[in-house]
C-alpha positions as CSV (number, residue, x, y, z in Angstrom):
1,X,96.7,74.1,163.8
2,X,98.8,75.3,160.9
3,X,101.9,76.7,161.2
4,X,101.8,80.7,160.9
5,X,104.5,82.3,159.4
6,X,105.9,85.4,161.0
7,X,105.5,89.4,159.7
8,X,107.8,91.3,159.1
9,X,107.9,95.1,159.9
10,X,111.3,97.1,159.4
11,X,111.2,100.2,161.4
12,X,113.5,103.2,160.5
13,X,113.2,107.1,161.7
14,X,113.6,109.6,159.5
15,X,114.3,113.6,159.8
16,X,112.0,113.8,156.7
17,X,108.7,112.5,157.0
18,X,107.4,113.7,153.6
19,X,110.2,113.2,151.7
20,X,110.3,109.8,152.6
21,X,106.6,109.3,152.0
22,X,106.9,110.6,148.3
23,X,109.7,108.3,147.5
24,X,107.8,104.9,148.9
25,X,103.9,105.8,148.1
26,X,104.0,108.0,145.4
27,X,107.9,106.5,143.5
28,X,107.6,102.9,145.2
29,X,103.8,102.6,145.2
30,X,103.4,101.0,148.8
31,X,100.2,101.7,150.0
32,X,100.0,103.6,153.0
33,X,98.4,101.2,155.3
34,X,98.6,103.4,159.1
35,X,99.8,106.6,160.2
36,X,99.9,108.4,163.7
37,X,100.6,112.2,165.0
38,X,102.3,112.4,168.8
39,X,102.4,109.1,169.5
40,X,104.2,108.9,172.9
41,X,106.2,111.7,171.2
42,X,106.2,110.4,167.7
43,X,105.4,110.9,164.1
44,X,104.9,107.8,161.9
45,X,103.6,106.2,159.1
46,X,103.5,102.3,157.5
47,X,103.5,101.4,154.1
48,X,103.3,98.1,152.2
49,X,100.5,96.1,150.5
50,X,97.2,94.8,152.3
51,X,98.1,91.2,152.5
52,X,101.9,91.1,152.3
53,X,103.7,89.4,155.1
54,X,106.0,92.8,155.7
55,X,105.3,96.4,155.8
56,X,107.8,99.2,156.5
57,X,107.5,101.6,159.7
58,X,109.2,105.6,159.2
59,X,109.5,107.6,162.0
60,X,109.6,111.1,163.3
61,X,110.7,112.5,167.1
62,X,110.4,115.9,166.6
63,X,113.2,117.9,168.4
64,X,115.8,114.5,167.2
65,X,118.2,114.4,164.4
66,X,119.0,110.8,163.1
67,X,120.9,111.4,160.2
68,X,121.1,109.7,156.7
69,X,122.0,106.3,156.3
70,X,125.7,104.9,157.7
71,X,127.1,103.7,154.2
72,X,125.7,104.1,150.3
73,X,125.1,99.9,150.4
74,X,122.2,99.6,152.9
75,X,119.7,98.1,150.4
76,X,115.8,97.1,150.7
77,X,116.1,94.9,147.2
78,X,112.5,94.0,145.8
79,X,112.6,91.5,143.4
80,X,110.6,91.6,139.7
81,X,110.8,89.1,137.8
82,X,108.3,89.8,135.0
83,X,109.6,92.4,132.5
84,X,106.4,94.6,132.5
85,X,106.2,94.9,135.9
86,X,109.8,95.8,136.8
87,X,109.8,98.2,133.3
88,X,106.6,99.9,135.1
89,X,107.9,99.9,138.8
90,X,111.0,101.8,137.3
91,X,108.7,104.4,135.3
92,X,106.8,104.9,138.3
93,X,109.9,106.1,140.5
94,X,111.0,108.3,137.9
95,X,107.6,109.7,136.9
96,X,108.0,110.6,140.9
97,X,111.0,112.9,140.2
98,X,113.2,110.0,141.6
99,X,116.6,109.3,139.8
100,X,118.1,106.1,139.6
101,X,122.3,105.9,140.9
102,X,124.9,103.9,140.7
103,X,124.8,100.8,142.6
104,X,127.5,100.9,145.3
105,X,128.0,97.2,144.7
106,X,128.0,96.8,141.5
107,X,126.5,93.5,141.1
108,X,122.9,95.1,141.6
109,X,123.5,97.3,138.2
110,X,123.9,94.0,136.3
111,X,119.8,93.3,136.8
112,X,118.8,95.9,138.2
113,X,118.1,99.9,139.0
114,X,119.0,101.6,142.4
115,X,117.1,104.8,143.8
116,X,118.3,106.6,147.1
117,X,116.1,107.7,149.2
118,X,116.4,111.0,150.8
119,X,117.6,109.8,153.5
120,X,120.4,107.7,151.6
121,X,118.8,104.6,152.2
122,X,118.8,102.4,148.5
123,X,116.1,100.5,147.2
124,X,116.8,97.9,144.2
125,X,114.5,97.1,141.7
126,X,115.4,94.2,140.4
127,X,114.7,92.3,137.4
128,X,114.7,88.4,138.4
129,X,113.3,86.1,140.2
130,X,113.8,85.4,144.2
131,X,116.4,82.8,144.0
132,X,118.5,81.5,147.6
């Protein structure tokens, strides 16, 4: 039997549902793949792409503040390595309204561009290839 490599799924609540919705469909373009109303006494939805091995998980408790995110250098980094896709991904969060920032760290400026999302959380687009 071959050997089957694990998902991943990175779940994170949210006080704003939408917001964070518009910033990872509409700016990102994940796909949203699932979404549920009162589910044991949550809110949620999951975004990613059909066959990718990871998908991200927002929540809502209604009646619960969580908060925005502990520091400005809590980063989901996806990497681009081909110049018209990364040139497009970038349009595509700022056709969305979305503004890049400064990187906290400022290594991630030298490649890339950094959006905050509204709850403070950073994504990094960046332009080069996955390298370990």
């Amino acid at each position: 039997m071959p050997h089957m490599l694990p998902k991943l799924r990175v779940a994170r609540p949210t006080d704003q549902l939408a917001a964070v919705l518009h910033f990872y469909r509409d700016g990102l373009g994940l796909v949203e793949l699932a979404s549920f109303v009162a589910h044991n006494g949550f809110d949620g939805i999951m975004l990613g792409h059909p066959h990718a091995p990871y998908h991200l998980e927002f929540t809502h408790q209604p009646g619960h503040t969580v908060g925005r995110a502990p520091t400005a250098d809590n980063l989901l980094v996806f990497y681009l390595p081909d110049a018209t896709e990364w040139q497009a991904a970038v349009q595509r969060m700022q056709t969305a309204g979305l503004a890049p920032v400064p990187s906290y760290n400022p290594y991630w400026d030298q490649a890339g561009v950094t959006f905050e999302d509204p709850d403070g959380y950073r994504v990094v687009l960046q332009h080069a290839p996955w390298e370990l």
